[in-house]
C-alpha positions as CSV (number, residue, x, y, z in Angstrom):
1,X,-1.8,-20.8,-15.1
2,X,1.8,-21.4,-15.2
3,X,3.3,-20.8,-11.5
4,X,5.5,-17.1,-10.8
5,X,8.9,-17.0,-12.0
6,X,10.6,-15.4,-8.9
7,X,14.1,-15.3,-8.5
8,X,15.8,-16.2,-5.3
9,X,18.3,-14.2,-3.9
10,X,20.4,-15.8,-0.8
11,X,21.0,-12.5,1.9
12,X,23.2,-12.6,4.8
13,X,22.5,-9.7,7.4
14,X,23.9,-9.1,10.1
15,X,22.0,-10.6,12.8
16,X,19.3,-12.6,11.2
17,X,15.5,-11.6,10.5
18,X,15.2,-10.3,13.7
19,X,18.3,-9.5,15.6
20,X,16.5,-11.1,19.1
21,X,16.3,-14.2,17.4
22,X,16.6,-15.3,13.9
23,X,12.9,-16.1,11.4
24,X,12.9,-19.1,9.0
25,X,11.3,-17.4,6.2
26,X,12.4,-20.0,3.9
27,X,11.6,-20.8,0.2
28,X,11.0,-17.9,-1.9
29,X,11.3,-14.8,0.2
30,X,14.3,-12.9,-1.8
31,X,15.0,-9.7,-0.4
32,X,14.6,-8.6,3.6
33,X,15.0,-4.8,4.3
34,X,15.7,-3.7,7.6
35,X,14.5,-0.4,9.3
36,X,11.0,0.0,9.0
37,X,7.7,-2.7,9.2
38,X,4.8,-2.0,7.5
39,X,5.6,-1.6,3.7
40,X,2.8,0.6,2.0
41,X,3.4,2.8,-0.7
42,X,6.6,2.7,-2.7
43,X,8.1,4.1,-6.5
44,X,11.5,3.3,-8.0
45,X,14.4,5.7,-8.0
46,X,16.1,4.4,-11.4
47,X,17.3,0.7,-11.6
48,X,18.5,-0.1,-8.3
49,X,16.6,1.9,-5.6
50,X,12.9,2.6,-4.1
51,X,11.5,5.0,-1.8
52,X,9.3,3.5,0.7
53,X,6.7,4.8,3.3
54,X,5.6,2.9,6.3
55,X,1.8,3.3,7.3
56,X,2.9,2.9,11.2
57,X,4.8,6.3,10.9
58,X,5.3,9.3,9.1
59,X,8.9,8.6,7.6
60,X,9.5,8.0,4.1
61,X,12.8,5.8,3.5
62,X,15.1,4.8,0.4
63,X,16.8,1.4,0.3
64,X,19.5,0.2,-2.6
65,X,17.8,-3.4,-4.2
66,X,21.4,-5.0,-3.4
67,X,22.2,-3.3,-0.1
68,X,19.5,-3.8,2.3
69,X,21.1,-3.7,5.8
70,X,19.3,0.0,5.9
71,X,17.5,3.0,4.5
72,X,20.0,4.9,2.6
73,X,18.6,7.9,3.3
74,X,15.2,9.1,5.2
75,X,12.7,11.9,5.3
76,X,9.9,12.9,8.0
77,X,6.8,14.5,6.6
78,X,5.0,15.0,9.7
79,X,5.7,18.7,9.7
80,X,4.7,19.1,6.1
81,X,1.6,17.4,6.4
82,X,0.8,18.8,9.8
83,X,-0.1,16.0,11.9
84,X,-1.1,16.1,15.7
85,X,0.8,14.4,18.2
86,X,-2.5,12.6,19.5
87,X,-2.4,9.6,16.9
88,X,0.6,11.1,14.8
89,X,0.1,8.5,12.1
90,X,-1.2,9.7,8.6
91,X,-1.1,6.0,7.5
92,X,0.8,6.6,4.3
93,X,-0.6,3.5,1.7
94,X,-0.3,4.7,-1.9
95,X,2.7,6.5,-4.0
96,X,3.3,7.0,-7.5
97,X,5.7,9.4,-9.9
98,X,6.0,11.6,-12.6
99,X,9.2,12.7,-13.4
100,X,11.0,13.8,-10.1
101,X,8.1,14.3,-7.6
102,X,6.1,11.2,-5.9
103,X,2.8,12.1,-5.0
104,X,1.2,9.8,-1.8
105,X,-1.9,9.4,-0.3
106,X,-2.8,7.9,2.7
107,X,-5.9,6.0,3.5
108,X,-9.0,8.6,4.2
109,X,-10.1,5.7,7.2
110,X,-11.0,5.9,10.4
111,X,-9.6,3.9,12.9
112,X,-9.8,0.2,13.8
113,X,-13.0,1.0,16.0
114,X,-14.6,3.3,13.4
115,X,-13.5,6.3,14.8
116,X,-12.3,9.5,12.9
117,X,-8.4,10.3,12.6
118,X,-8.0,13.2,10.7
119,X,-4.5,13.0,10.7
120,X,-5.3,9.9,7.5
121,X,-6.6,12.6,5.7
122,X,-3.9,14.1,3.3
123,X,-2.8,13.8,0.1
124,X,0.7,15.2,-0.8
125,X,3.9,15.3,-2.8
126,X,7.3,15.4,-2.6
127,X,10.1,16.1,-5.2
128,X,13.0,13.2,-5.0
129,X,16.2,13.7,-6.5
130,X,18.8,11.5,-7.2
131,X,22.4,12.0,-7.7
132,X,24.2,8.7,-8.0
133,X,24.0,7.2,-3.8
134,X,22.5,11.1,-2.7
135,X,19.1,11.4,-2.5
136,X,16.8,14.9,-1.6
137,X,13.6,14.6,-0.8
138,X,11.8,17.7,-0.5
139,X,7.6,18.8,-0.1
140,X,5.8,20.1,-2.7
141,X,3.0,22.8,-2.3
142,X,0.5,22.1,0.3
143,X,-1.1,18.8,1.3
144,X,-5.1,18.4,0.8
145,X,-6.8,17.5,3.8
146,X,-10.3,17.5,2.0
147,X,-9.9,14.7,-1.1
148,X,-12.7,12.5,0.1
149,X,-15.0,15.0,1.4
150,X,-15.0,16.7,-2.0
151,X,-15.5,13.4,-4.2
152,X,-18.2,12.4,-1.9
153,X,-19.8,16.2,-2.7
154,X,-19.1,16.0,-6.0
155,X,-19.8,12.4,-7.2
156,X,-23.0,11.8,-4.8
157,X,-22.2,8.4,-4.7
158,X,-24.2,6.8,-2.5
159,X,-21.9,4.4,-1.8
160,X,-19.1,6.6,-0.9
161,X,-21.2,8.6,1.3
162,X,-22.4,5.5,3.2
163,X,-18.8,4.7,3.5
164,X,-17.7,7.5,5.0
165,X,-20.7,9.5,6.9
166,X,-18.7,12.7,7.7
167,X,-20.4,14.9,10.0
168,X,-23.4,12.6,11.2
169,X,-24.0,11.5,14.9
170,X,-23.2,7.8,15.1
171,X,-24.4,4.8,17.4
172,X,-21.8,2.9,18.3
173,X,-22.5,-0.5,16.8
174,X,-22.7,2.2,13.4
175,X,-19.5,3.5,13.4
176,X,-18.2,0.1,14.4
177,X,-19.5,-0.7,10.7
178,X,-17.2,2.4,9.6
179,X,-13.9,0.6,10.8
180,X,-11.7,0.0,7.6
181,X,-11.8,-4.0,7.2
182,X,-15.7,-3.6,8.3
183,X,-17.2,-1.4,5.9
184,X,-16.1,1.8,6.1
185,X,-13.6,3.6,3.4
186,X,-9.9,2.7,3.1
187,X,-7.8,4.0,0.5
188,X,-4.4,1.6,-0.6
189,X,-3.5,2.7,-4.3
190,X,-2.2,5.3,-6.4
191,X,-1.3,5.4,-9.8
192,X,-0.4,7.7,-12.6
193,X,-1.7,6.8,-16.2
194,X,0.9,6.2,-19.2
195,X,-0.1,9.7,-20.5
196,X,0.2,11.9,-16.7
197,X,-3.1,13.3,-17.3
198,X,-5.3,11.5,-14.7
199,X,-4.3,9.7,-11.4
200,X,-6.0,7.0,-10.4
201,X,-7.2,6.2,-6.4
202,X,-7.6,2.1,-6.1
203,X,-10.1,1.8,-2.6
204,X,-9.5,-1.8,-0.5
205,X,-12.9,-1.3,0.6
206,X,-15.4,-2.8,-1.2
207,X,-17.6,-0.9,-3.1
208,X,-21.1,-2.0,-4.5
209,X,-23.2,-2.4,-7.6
210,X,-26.1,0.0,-7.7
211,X,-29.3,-1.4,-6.7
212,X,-27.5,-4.8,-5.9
213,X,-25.6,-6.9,-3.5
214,X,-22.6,-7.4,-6.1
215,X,-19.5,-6.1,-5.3
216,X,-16.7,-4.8,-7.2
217,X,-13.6,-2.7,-6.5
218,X,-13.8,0.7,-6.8
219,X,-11.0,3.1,-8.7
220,X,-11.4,6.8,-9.1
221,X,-9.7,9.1,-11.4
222,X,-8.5,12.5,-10.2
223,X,-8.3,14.6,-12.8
224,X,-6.2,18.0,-11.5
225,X,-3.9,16.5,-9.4
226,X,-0.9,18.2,-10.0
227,X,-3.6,21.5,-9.3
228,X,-4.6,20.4,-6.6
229,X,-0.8,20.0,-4.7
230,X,0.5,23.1,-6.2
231,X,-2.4,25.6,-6.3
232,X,-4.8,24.7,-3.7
233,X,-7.5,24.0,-6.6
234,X,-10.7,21.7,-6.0
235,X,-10.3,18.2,-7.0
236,X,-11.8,17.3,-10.4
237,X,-13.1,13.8,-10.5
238,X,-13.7,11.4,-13.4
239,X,-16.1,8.6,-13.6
240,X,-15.7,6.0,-11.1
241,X,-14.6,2.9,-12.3
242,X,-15.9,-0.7,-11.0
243,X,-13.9,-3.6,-11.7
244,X,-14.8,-7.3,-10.5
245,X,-11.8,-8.8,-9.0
246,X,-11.8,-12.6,-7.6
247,X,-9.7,-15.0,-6.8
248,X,-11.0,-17.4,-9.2
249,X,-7.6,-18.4,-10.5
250,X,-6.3,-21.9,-11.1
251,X,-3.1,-22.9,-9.4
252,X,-1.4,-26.0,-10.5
253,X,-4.8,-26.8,-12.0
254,X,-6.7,-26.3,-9.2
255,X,-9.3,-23.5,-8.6
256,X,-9.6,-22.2,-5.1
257,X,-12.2,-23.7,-3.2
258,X,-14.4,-20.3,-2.4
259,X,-14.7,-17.6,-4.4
260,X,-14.5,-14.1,-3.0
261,X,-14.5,-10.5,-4.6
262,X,-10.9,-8.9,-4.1
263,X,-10.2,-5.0,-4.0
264,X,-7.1,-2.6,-4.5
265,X,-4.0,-3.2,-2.7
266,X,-1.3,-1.8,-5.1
267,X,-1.7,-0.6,-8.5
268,X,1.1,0.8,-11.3
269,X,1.8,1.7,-14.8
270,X,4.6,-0.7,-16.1
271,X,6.3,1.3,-19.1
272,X,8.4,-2.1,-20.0
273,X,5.2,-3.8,-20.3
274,X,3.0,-0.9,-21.7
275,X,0.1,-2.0,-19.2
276,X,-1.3,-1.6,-15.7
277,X,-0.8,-4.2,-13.1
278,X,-2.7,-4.3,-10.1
279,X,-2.1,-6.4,-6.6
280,X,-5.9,-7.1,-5.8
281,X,-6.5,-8.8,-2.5
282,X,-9.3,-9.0,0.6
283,X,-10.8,-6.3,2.0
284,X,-10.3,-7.5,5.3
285,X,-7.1,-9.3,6.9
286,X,-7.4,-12.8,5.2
287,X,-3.9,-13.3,2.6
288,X,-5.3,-14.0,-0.8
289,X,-3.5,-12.3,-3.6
290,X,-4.1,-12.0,-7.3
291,X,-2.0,-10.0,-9.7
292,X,-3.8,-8.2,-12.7
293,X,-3.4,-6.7,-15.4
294,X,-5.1,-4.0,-17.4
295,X,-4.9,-2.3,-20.7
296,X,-6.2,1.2,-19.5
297,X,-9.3,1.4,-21.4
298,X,-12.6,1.9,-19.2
299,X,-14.7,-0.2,-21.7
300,X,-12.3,-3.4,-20.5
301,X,-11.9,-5.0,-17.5
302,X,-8.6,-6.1,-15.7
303,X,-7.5,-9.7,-16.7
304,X,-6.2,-12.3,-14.0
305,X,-2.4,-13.0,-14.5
306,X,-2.3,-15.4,-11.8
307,X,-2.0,-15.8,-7.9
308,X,0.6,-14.5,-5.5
309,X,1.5,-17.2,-3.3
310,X,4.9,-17.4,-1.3
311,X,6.4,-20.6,0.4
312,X,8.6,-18.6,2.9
313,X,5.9,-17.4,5.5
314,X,3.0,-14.6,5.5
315,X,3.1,-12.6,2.7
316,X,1.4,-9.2,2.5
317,X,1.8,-7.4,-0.5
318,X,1.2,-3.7,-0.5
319,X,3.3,-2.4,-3.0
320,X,4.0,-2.9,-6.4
321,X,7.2,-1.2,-7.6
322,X,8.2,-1.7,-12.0
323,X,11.5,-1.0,-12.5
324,X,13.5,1.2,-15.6
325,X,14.0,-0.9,-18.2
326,X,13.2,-4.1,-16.5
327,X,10.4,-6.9,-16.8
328,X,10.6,-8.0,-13.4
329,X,8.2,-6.0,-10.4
330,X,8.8,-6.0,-7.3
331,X,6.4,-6.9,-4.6
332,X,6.8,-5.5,-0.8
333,X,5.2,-6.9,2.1
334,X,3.4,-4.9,5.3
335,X,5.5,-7.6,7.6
336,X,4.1,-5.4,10.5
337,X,1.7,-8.1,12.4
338,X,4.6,-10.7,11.4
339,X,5.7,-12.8,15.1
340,X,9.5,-12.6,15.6
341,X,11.2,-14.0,18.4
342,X,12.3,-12.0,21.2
343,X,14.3,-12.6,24.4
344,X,12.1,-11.1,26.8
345,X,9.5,-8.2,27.3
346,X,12.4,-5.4,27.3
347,X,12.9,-6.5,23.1
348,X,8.6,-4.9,22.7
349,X,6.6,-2.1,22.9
350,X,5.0,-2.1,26.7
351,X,1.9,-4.7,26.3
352,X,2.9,-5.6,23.3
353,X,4.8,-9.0,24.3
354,X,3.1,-11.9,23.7
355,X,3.6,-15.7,25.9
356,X,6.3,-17.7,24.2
357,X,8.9,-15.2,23.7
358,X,7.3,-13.7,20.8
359,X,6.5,-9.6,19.9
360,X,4.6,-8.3,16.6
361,X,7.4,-6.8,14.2
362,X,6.3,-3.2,14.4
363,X,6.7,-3.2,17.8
364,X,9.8,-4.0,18.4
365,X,11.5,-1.6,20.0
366,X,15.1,-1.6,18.4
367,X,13.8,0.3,14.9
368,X,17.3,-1.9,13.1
369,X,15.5,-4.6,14.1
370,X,12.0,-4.2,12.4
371,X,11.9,-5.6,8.2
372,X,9.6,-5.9,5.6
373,X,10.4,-8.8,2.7
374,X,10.0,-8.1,-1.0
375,X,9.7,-10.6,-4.1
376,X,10.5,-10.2,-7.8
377,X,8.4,-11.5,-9.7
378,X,8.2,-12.0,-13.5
379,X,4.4,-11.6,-15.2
């Protein structure tokens, strides 16, 4: 496997990675947007802009590829999508397009301890129109609230059902089990096929073989989606899809020393390349990332293009953005758990400092100060 052809970029902000005291990312980091954290779902705006969600908040952001100080423009959807102010977070993680309206969905988890947030359960759109450096962003019909309970109705998957166990009175140590990076269901990609007839759902979660142990990661095609947002229609489902996804990948002619089954984290059509690419990685918090490719035909499995792997620090990627017109893609990083340096406790979220001088990005409490990276990257 020849290594990524990523092209550096030298950025100068205005007060370093984090403005209470400047990160060394080093090496092959290119791009550093300020504003917002934890990078999830995200969809190009023409050649030189994105639109971005965060899965800490409810805000959807657009940022210039050249001019990355700031969000050029922002959106709330919280009203739209109705959220409660007792954990306000829908947890935004996948986006795609077709034509001017971005459709997201978030992840249909529970919560760290296995507990349900209904907020996380929406799927939605928004229209997004751009006129030169102005950008509207408007909702679209109504958001679902019930995608997952109707493909676990409809499919009678096994597997989703013991995923998700809506409505059953659960033990403790069981719904423990439930938690997102345990066992339970958690939702990361979105992605509309080269024709717009079916949208594709990529799971993190891993999802097994039936009447095995074997994993593989999960993708489900919704057939009506554009129904679904703008007439309150049941969800149609195709057949789910089960990929196997590793990270058996050389890397300057080495292989990696265990092998383990990766799942969804990001997943697009690139019209330049006329294929799929997917950003597969661990279900669980371990940074291991493969990029794939596939041609779109359910007969054929995604191939391995080869491994994601950054110099400059912790790299996350969540999001997978091809561009008009362009080769490259660019990768964006959930830099939310990244350390930065901070003077004291005033610069964090209460509790959130740690010994050292040091506070988790996302809770910083100047919002300027938070970033996520992004890389380009060449297949």
């Amino acid at each position: 496997m020849k290594p990524l052809n990523i092209a550096i970029l030298i950025v100068v902000l205005f007060s370093g990675w984090c403005s209470a005291g400047r990160q060394e990312f080093g090496g092959d980091i290119d791009l550093v947007f300020h504003g917002a954290s934890d990078a999830s779902g995200a969809v190009s705006l023409g050649k030189d802009m994105f639109i971005v969600a965060d899965d800490e908040n409810n805000t959807l952001r657009v940022y210039r590829t050249k001019d990355r100080t700031r969000a050029i423009s922002s959106f709330d959807v919280s009203k739209f999508l109705g959220t409660t102010s007792v954990h306000p977070e829908a947890d935004i993680e996948g986006a795609t397009r077709v034509g001017d309206t971005v459709y997201w969905i978030t992840s249909h988890g529970r919560n760290k301890d296995g507990k349900i947030r209904p907020n996380r359960y929406r799927f939605f759109a928004t229209t997004v129109k751009r006129d030169g450096d102005k950008v509207t962003i408007e909702p679209v019909g109504y958001a679902c609230r019930n995608l997952m309970h109707k493909l676990v109705e409809t499919t009678k998957s096994w597997e989703l059902k013991f995923k998700t166990r809506f409505n059953e009175k659960l033990k403790k140590s069981e719904r423990k089990q439930l938690a997102p990076k345990v066992n339970g269901l958690n939702i990361e990609g979105l992605c509309i096929s080269h024709d717009k007839k079916v949208m594709y759902i990529g799971f993190r979660n891993r999802g097994l073989v039936s009447g095995s142990l074997i994993t593989r990661a999960m993708v489900v095609p919704l057939i009506n989606y554009k129904e679904v947002i703008e007439k309150k229609a049941e969800p149609v489902f195709g057949e789910i899809l089960q990929w196997r996804l590793t990270n058996d990948v050389r890397i300057n002619g080495k292989m990696p020393r265990y092998s383990r089954g990766l799942y969804i984290r990001s997943m697009e059509y690139s019209d330049a390349h006329k294929t799929y690419f997917i950003v597969a990685g661990p279900y669980d918090s371990l940074r291991e990332f493969v990029l794939y490719k596939w041609s779109g035909k359910k007969i054929e499995q995604p191939k391995a293009v080869r491994r994601i792997e950054t110099k400059g620090g912790k790299f996350t990627p969540e999001a997978l953005i091809p561009f008009e017109g362009s080769k490259k893609l660019l990768l964006l990083s959930d830099d939310g758990s990244y350390l930065c340096n901070v003077t004291g406790p005033a610069d964090c979220a209460e509790d959130e400092f740690i010994d050292g001088g040091k506070c988790p990005n996302k809770y910083l409490t100047n919002e300027n100060q938070k970033f996520f990276r992004g890389i380009w990257i060449t297949p």
